[in-house]
N, C-alpha and C positions, 0 to 999 in steps of 0.2 A: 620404900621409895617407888614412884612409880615412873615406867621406865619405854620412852617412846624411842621409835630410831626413825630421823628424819630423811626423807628421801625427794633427794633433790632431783633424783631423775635426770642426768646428764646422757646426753645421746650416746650410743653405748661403744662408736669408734672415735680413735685418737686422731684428731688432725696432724699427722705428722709435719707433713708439707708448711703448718704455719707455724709447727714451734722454734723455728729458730728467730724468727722476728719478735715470738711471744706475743702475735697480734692476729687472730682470727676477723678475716676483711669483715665490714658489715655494712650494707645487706650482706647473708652469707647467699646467693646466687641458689635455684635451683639445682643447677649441674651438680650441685656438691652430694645433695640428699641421693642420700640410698633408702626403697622403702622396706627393704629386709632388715637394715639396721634400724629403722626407727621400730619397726615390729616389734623386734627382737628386744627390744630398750624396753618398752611397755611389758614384753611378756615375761623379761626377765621380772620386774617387779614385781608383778603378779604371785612368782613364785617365790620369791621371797617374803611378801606378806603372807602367803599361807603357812607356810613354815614358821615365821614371826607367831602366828597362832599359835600353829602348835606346841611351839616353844615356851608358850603363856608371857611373851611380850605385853605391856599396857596397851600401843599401840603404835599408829605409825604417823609421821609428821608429812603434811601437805603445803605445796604451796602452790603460786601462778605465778609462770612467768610468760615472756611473749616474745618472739621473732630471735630468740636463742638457744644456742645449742646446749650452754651449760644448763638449763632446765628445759625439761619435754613438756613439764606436767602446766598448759595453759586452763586447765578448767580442774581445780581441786576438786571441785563437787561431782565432777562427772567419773572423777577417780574414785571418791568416795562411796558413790555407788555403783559402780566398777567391781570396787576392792570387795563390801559388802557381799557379793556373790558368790565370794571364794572362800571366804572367811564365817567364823561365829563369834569372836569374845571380842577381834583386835578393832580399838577405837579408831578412829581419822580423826586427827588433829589438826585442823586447816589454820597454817599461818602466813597467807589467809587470802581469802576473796579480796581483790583490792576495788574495795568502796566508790573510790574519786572516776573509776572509769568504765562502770557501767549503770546499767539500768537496775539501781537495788530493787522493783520490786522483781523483776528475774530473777536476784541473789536469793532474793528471802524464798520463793518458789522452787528454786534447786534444790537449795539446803534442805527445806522441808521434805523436798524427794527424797534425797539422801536416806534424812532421819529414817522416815518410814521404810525405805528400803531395808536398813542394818537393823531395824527394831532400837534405835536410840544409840548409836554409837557413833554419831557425829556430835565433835567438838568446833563449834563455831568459829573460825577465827578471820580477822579483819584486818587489812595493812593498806599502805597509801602506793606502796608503790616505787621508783623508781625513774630517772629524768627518759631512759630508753622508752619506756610503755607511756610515758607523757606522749613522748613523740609520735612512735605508735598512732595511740589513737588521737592525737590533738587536743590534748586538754590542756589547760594552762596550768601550769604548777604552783602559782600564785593561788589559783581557785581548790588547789588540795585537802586543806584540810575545810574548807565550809563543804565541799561536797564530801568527801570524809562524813565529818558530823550530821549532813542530814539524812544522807543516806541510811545511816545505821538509825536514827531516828524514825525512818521510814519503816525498815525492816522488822524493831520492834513492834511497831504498826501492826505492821501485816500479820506477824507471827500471835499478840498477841489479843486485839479490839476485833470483837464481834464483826463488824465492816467499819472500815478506817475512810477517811478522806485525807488528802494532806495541801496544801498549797503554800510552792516553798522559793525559796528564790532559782532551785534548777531544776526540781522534780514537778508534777500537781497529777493525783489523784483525786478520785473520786468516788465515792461510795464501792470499795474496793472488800472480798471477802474472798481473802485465799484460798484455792483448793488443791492438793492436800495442804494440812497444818502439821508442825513438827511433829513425832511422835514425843518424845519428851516434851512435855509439860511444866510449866508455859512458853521456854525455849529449850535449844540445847544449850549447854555451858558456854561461855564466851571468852574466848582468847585474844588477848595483841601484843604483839611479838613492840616489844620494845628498840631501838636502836638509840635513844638514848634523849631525844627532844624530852622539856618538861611538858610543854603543852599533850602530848603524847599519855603521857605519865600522871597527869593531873587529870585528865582528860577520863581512863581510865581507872583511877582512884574514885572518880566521881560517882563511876556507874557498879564499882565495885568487881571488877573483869579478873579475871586471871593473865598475867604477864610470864612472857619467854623473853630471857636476857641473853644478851655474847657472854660466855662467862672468859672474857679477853683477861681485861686488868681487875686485880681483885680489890684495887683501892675504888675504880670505877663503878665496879658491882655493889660495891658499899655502899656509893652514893647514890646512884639508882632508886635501890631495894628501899635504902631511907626513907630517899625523897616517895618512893613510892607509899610509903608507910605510913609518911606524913597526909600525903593527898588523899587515900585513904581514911586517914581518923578527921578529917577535917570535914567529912560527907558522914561521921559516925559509923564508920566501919572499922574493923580491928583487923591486920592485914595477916593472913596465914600460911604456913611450909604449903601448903597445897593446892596455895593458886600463887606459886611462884615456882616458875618453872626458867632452865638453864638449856642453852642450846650450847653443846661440849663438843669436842674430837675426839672420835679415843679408836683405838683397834688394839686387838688383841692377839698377843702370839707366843712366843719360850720367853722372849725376851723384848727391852727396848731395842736393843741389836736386831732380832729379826724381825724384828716391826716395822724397823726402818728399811728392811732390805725388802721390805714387802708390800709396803703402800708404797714409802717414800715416793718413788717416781709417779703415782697416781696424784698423790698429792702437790707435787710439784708441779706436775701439768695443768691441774684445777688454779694452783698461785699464780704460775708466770703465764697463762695464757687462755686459762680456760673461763676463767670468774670472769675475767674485762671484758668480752664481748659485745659488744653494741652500750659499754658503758661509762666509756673514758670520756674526758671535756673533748667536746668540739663534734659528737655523734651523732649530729640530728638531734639538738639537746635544745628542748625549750629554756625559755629564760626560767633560773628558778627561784628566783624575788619572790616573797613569800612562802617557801616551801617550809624553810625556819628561819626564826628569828633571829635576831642579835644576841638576844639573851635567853633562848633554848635550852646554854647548854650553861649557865654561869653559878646552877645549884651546886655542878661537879666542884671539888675542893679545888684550888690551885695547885694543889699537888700532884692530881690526879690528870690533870686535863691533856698529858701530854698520850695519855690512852686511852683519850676519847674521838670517836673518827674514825678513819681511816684514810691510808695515801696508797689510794690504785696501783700510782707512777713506782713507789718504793716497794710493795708489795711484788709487780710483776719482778723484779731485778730480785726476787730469791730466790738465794742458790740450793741444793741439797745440804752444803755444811749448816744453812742457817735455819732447815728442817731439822738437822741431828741435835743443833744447840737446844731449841724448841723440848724435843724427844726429851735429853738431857736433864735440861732444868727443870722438869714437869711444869712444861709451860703445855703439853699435850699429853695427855692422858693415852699411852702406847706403853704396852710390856705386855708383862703377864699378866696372868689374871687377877693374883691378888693386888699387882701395881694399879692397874686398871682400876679396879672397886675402891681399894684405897682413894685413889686420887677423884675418885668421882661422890665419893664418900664424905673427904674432905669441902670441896670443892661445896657441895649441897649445904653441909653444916654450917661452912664462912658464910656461905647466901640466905641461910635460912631454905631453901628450896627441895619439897617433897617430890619433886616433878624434873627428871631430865629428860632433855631432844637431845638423842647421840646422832653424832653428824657419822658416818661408818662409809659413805662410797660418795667422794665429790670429784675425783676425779674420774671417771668413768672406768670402774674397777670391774674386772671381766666378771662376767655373770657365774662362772662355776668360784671363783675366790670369793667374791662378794656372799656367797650363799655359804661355803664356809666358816667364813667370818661371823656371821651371822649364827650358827651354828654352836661356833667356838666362844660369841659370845652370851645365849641361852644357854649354852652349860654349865662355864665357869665363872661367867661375871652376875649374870642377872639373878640368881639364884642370892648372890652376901648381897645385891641392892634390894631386893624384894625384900630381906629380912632386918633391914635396917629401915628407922622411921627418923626422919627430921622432926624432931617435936618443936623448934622456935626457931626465930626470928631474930637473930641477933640485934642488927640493927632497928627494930622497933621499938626498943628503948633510947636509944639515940634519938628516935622519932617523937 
């Protein structure tokens, strides 16, 4: 299995002062920023991915966010060639440059720097986005996914036609010839971090992509992975462990017992206060008619639909007992080591997936634990998932 750890990069001090509201104001105001904590947030990562190296990690997960504190990291690419300088094997997994809100032939021009910078250890990946970054920059969320699709349309473009032209209903080029071009040939790999739309899912099946899933409910990941599998053979491709990939929890320690005494409160900060940030209804929230359909979500089983989604509102109102339940039922991959690899073991084989994104620091976990942890998971976990292989697909006979 190959085995990324995602780094959402949360700014690296606790707002105390708003967790009893469980409501970090937004705008968060100037006055608040410290620029030694935001350093220190970037530098800790840093040092982490080099370690992640040496530890012979696959690599490490990227994303973009914007005007929030739960994630630093606004430019994946510029991370990526960042990280590149510090490192030699560990890949950047971008999930992902969001399409609908900029100027892809920019996107495809980074990337490409990237690539060349790491000598090909950029993983391409693509996401829509979020109502807060609508806001942001003003885009209608109605127009998400047509500038979604032609953007990435574009990008092929540019990465791969001698000189492109394009004329589209939001972009127009013209006798265009990128310089540099990816070092991998003819792109680097392409990823889309799924949340569960079919259009999404079909969308990618089409183009043949690699997919990252919530691995939340595992009747949901059923449906998913299926439908993924279906939309796939339907473009004549045959869907594989290796471009399906699971975005997990997990931490490692003696025990479920001291897992919990050890993240617990990290994680709890990220639930009741730290995730919502500029992303609750009513936050400078464009209209989001058309963002998905009515029928987006109607492939999931009726059985299954009750964990599909997510509810913000209910989410922030968890307590610690309802992290331990979680701990408990391996509803969260925490213990030891073997509990840990077991469950992520498990978890890959139900999905079919050769590829996990371990989620390890979301709520802004000090930089010497976090580095530990890190540590403790390159010894004793990654070592029984590097020697285990997902050989199928479960559900693509169902497909």
């Amino acid at each position: 299995m190959k085995v990324f750890v995602f780094d959402l990069m949360p700014y690296s001090r606790h707002f105390d002062e708003f967790k009893a509201e469980r409501l970090i104001p937004y705008p968060l105001p100037l006055k608040h920023f410290e620029p030694e904590v935001a350093a220190r947030t970037y530098q800790d990562s840093i040092a982490l991915w080099k370690e992640m190296d040496r530890l012979g990690f696959d690599g490490v997960g990227l994303n973009e966010h914007h005007t929030t504190v739960h994630g630093m990291m606004n430019s994946p690419n510029m991370m990526a060639a960042v990280g590149a300088q510090h490192t030699e094997k560990l890949k950047f997994l971008q999930l992902g440059n969001l399409l609908p809100l900029h100027n892809p032939l920019r996107i495809a021009e980074e990337i490409a720097m990237a690539d060349c910078m790491s000598r090909g250890r950029v993983l391409a990946g693509f996401a829509r986005g979020n109502q807060r970054e609508y806001g942001v920059f003003q885009v209608k969320m109605s127009e998400s996914r047509a500038r979604f699709e032609e953007a990435f349309e574009i990008i092929l473009k540019a990465w791969t036609e001698e000189v492109f032209s394009h004329e589209g209903q939001f972009w127009s080029f013209k006798d265009i010839s990128i310089w540099p071009r990816p070092f991998q040939q003819p792109h680097p790999p392409i990823w889309i971090p799924f949340t569960g739309s079919k259009e999404t899912i079909e969308w990618a099946g089409k183009y043949n992509l690699g997919a990252v899933l919530p691995s939340g409910s595992p009747g949901v990941t059923e449906d998913m992975v299926g439908y993924f599998a279906r939309s796939l053979a339907n473009h004549g491709h045959a869907v594989k462990p290796d471009q399906i990939g699971l975005l997990v929890d997990a931490w490692v320690s003696d025990s479920k017992e001291a897992a919990l005494k050890e993240n617990g409160p990290y994680f709890l900060y990220f639930n009741q206060t730290l995730w919502h940030h500029g992303s609750l209804a009513g936050v400078r929230e464009p209209n989001r008619g058309g963002y998905v359909s009515s029928t987006s979500y109607d492939y999931i089983r009726p059985e299954n639909r009750a964990g599909a989604g997510m509810d913000r509102e209910k989410i922030r109102r968890t307590e610690m007992k309802d992290i331990a339940h979680r701990v408990e039922t391996n509803e969260l991959a925490w213990g030891s080591p073997k509990e840990v690899a077991d469950h992520l073991i498990g978890i890959g084989e139900h999905a079919g997936a050769n590829v996990l994104v371990v989620n390890l620091n979301l709520g802004a976990v000090p930089g010497e634990l976090m580095m530990e942890q890190v540590r403790r998971f390159g010894r004793d976990v990654l070592p029984l998932l590097h020697a285990h292989e997902v050989k199928r697909v479960p559900t693509a006979a169902m497909a």
